[in-house]
Structures are given as structure tokens and as C-alpha cells.
mmCIF file of the N, C-alpha and C atoms, coordinates in Angstrom:
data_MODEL
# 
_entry.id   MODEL 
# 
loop_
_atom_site.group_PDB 
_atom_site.id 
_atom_site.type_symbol 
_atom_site.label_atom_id 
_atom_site.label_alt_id 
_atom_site.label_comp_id 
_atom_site.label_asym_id 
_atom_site.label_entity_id 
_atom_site.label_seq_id 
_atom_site.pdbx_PDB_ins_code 
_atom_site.Cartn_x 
_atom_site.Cartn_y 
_atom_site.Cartn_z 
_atom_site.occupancy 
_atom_site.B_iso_or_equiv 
_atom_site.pdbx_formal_charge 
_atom_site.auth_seq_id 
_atom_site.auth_comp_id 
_atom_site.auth_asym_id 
_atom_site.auth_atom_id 
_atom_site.pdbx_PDB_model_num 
ATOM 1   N N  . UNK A 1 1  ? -18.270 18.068 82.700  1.00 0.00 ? 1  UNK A N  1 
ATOM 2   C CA . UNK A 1 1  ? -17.732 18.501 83.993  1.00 0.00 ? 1  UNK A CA 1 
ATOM 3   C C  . UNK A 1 1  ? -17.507 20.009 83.961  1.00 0.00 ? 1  UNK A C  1 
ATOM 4   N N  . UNK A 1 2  ? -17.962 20.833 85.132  1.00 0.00 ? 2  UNK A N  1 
ATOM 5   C CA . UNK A 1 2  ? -17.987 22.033 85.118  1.00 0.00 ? 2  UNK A CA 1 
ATOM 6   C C  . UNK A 1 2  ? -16.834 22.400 85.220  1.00 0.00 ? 2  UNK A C  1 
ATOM 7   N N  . UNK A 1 3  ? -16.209 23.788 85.211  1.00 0.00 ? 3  UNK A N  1 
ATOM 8   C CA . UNK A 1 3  ? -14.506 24.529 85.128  1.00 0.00 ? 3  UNK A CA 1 
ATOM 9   C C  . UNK A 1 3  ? -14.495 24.258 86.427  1.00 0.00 ? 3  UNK A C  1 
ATOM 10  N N  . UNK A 1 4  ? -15.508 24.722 87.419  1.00 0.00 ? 4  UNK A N  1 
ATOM 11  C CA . UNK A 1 4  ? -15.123 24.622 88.951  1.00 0.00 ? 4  UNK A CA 1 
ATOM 12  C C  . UNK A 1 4  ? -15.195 23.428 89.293  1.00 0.00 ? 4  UNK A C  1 
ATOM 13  N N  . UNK A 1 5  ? -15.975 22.449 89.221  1.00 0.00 ? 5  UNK A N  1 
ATOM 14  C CA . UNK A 1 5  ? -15.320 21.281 89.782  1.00 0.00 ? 5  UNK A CA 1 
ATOM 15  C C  . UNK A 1 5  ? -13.856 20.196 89.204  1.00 0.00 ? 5  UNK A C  1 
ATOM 16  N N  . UNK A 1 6  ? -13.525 20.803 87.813  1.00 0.00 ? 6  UNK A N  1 
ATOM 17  C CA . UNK A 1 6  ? -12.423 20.414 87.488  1.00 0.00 ? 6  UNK A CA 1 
ATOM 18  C C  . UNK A 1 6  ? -11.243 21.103 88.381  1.00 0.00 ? 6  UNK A C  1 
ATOM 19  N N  . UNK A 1 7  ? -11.130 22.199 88.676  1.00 0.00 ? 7  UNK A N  1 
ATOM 20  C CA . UNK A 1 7  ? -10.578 23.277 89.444  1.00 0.00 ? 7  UNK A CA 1 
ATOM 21  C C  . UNK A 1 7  ? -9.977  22.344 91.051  1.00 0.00 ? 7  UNK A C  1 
ATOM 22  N N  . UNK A 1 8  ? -11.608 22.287 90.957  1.00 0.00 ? 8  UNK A N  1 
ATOM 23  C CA . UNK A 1 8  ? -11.519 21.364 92.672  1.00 0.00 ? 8  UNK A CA 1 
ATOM 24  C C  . UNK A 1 8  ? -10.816 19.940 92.556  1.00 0.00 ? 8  UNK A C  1 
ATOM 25  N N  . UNK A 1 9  ? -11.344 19.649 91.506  1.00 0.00 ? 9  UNK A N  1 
ATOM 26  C CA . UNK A 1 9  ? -10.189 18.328 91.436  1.00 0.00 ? 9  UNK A CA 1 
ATOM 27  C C  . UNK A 1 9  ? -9.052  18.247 91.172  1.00 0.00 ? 9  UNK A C  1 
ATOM 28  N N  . UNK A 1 10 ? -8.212  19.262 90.389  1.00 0.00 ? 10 UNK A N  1 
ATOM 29  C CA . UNK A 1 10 ? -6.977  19.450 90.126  1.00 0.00 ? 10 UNK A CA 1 
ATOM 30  C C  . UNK A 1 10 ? -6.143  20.023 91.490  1.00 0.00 ? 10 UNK A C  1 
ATOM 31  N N  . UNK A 1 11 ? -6.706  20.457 92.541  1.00 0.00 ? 11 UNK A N  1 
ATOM 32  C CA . UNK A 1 11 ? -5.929  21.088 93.469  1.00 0.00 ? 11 UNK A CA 1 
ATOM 33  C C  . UNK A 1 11 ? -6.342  20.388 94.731  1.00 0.00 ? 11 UNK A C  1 
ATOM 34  N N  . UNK A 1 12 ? -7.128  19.646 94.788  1.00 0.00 ? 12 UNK A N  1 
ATOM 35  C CA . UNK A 1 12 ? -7.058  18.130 95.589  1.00 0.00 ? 12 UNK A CA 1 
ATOM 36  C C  . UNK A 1 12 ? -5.958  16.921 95.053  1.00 0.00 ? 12 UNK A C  1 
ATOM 37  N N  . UNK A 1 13 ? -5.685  17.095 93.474  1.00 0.00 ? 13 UNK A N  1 
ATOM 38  C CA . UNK A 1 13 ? -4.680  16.377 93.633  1.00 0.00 ? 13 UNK A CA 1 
ATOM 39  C C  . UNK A 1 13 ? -2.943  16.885 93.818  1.00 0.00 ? 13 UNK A C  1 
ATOM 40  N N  . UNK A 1 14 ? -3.250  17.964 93.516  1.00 0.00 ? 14 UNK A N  1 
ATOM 41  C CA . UNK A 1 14 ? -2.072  18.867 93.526  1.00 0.00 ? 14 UNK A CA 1 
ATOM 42  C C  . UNK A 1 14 ? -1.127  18.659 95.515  1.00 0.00 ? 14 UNK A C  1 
ATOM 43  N N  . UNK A 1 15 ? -3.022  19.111 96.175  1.00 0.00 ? 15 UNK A N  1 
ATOM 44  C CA . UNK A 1 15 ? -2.326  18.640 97.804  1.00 0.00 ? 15 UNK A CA 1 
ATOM 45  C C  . UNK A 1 15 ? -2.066  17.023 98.089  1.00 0.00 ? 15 UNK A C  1 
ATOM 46  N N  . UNK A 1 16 ? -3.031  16.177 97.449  1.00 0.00 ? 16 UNK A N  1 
ATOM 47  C CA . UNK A 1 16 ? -1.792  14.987 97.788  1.00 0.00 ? 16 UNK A CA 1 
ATOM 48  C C  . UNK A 1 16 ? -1.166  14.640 96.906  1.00 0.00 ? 16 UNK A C  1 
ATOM 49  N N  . UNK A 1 17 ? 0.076   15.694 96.061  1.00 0.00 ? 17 UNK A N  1 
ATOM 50  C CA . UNK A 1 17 ? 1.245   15.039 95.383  1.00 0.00 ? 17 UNK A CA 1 
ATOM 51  C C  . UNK A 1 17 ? 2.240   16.095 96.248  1.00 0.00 ? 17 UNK A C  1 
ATOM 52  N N  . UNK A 1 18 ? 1.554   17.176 96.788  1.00 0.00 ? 18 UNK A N  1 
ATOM 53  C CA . UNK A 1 18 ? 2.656   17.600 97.841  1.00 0.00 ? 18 UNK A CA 1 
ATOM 54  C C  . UNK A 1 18 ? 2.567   16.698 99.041  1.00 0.00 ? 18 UNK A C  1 
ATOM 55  N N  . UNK A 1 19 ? 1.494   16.411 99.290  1.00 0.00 ? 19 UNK A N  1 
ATOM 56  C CA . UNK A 1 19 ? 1.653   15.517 100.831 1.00 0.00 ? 19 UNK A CA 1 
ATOM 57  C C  . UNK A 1 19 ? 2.844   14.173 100.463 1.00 0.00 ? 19 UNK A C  1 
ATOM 58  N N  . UNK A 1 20 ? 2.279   13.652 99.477  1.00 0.00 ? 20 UNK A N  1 
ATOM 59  C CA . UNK A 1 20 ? 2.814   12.545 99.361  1.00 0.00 ? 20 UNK A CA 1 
ATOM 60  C C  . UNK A 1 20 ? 4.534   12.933 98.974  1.00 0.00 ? 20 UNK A C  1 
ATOM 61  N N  . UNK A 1 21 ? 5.208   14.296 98.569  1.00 0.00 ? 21 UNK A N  1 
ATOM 62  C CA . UNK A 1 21 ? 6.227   14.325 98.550  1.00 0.00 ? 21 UNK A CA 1 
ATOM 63  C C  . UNK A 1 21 ? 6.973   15.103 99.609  1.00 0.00 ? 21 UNK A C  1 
ATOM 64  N N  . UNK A 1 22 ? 6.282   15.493 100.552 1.00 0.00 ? 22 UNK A N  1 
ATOM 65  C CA . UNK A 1 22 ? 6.646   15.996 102.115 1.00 0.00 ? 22 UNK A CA 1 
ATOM 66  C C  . UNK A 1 22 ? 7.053   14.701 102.722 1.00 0.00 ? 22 UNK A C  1 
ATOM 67  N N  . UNK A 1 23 ? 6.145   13.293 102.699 1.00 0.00 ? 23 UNK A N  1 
ATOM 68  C CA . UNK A 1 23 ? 6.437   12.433 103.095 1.00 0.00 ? 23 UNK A CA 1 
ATOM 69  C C  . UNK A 1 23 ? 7.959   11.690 102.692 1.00 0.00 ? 23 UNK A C  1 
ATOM 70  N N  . UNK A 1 24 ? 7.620   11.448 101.309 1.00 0.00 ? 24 UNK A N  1 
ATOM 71  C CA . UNK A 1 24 ? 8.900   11.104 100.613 1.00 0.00 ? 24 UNK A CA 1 
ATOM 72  C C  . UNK A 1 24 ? 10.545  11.694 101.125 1.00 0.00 ? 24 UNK A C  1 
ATOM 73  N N  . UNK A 1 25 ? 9.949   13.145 101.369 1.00 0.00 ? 25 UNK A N  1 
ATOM 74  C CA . UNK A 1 25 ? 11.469  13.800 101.870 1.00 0.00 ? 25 UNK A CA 1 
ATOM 75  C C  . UNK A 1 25 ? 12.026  13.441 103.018 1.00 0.00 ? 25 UNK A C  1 
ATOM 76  N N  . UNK A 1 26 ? 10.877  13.586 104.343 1.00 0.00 ? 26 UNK A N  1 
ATOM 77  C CA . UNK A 1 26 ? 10.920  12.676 105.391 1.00 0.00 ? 26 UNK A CA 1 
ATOM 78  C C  . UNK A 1 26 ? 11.613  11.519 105.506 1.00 0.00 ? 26 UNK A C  1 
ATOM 79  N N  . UNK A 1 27 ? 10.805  10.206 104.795 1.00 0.00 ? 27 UNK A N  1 
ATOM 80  C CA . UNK A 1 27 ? 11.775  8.774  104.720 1.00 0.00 ? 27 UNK A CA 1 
ATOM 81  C C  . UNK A 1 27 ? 12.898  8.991  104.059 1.00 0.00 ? 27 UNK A C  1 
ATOM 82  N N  . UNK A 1 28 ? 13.155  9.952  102.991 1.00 0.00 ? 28 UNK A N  1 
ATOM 83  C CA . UNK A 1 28 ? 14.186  9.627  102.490 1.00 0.00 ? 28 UNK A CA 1 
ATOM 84  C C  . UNK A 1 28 ? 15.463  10.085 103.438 1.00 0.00 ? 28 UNK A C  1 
ATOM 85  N N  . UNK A 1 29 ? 15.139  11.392 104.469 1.00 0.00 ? 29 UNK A N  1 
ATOM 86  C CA . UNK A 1 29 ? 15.952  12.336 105.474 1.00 0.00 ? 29 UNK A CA 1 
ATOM 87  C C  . UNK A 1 29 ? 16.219  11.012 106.254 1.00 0.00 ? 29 UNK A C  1 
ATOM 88  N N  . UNK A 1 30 ? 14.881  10.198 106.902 1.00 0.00 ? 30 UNK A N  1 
ATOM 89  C CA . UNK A 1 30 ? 15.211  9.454  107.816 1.00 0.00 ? 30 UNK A CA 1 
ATOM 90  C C  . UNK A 1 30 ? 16.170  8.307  107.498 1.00 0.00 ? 30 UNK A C  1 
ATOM 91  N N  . UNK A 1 31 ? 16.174  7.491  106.046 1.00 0.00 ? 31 UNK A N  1 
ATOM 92  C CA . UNK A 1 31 ? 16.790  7.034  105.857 1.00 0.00 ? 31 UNK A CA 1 
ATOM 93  C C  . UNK A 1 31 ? 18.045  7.083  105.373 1.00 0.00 ? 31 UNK A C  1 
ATOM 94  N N  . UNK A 1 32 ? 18.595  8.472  105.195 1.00 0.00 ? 32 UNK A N  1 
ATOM 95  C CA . UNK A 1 32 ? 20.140  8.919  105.253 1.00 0.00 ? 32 UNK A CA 1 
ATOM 96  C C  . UNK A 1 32 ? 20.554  9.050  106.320 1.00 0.00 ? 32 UNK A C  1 
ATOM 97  N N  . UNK A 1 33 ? 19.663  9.222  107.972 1.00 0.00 ? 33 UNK A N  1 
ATOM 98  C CA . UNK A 1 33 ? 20.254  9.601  108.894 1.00 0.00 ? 33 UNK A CA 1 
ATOM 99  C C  . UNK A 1 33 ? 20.403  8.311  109.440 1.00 0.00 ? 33 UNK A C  1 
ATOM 100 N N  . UNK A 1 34 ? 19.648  7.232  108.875 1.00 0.00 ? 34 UNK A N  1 
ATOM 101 C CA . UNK A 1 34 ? 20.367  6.085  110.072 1.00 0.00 ? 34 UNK A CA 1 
ATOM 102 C C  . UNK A 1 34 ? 21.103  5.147  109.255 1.00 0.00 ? 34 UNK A C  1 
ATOM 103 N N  . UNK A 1 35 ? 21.395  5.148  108.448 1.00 0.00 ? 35 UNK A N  1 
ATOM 104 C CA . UNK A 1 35 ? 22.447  4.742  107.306 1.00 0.00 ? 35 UNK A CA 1 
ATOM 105 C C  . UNK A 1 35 ? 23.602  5.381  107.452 1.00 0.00 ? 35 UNK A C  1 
ATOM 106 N N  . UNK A 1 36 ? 23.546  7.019  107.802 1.00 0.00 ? 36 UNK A N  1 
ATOM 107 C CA . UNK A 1 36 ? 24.921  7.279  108.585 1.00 0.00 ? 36 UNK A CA 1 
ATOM 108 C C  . UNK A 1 36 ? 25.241  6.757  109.904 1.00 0.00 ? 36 UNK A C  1 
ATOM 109 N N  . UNK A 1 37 ? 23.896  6.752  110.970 1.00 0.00 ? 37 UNK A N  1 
ATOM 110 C CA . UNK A 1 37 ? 24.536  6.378  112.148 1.00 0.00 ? 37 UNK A CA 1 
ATOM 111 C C  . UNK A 1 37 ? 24.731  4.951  112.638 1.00 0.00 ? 37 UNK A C  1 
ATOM 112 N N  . UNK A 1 38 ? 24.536  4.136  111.074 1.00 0.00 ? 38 UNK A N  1 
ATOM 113 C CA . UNK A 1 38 ? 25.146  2.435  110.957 1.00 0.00 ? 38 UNK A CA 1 
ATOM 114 C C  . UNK A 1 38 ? 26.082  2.872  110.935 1.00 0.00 ? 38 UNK A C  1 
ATOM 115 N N  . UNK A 1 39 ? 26.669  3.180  109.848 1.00 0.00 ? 39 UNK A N  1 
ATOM 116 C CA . UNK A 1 39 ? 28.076  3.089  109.379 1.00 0.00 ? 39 UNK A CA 1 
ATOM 117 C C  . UNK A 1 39 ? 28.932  3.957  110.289 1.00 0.00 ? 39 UNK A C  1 
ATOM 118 N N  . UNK A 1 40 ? 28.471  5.222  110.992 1.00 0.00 ? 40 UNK A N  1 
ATOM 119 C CA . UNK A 1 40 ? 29.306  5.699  112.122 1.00 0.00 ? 40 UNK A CA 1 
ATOM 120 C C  . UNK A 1 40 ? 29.466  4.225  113.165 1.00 0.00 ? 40 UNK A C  1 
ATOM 121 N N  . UNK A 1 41 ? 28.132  3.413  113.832 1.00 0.00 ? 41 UNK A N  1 
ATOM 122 C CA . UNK A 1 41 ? 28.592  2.675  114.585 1.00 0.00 ? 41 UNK A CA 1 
ATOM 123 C C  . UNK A 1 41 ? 29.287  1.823  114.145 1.00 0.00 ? 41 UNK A C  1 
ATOM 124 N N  . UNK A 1 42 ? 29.377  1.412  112.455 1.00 0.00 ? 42 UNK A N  1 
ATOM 125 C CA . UNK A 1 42 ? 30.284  0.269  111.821 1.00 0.00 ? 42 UNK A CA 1 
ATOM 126 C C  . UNK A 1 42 ? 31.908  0.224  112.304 1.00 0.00 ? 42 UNK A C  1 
ATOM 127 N N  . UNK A 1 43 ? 32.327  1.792  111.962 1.00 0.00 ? 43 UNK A N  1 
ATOM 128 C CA . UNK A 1 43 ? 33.110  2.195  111.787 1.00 0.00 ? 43 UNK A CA 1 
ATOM 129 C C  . UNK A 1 43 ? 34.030  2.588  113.621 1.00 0.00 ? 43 UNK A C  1 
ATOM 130 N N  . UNK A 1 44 ? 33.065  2.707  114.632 1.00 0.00 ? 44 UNK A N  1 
ATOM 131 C CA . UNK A 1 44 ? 33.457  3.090  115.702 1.00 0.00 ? 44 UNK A CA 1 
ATOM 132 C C  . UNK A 1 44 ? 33.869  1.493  116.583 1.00 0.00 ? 44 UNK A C  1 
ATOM 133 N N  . UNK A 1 45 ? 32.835  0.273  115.895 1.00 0.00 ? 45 UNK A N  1 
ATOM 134 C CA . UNK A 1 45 ? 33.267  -1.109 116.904 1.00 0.00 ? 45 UNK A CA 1 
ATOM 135 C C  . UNK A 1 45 ? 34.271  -1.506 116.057 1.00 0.00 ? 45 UNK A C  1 
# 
């Protein structure tokens, strides 16, 4: 395998372990925000 196509493959995976942890931050944001706004409505009935 040539340097440049190792190159190309290392930074194709590089963008989906950022994609895949852009995502991660996302669900994880989304799932603190409605886990607070359970327990705000828990807490308000």
C-alpha cells in the first residue's frame, strides 16, 4: 500500500470518528436536556 493512499485512509477515518463523535455529543446534549425537563415536570405536578 502506497504512503498516499494510506494517508487517504487514515483521514477518512479520522472524519468519521469526528462525525461519529459530533453525533455522540448531540444525543448525549439531547439526552441531558430532556431528562432535565422530566424531572423539572416530575417535580412541578
Amino acid at each position: 500500500m502506497s504512503a498516499e493512499r494510506l494517508a487517504s485512509v487514515s483521514s477518512a477515518c479520522s472524519n468519521a470518528h469526528s462525525r461519529t463523535n459530533a453525533l455522540t455529543e448531540r444525543w448525549a446534549t439531547f439526552a441531558a436536556a430532556w431528562s432535565f425537563a422530566f424531572t423539572s415536570c416530575e417535580s412541578l405536578s
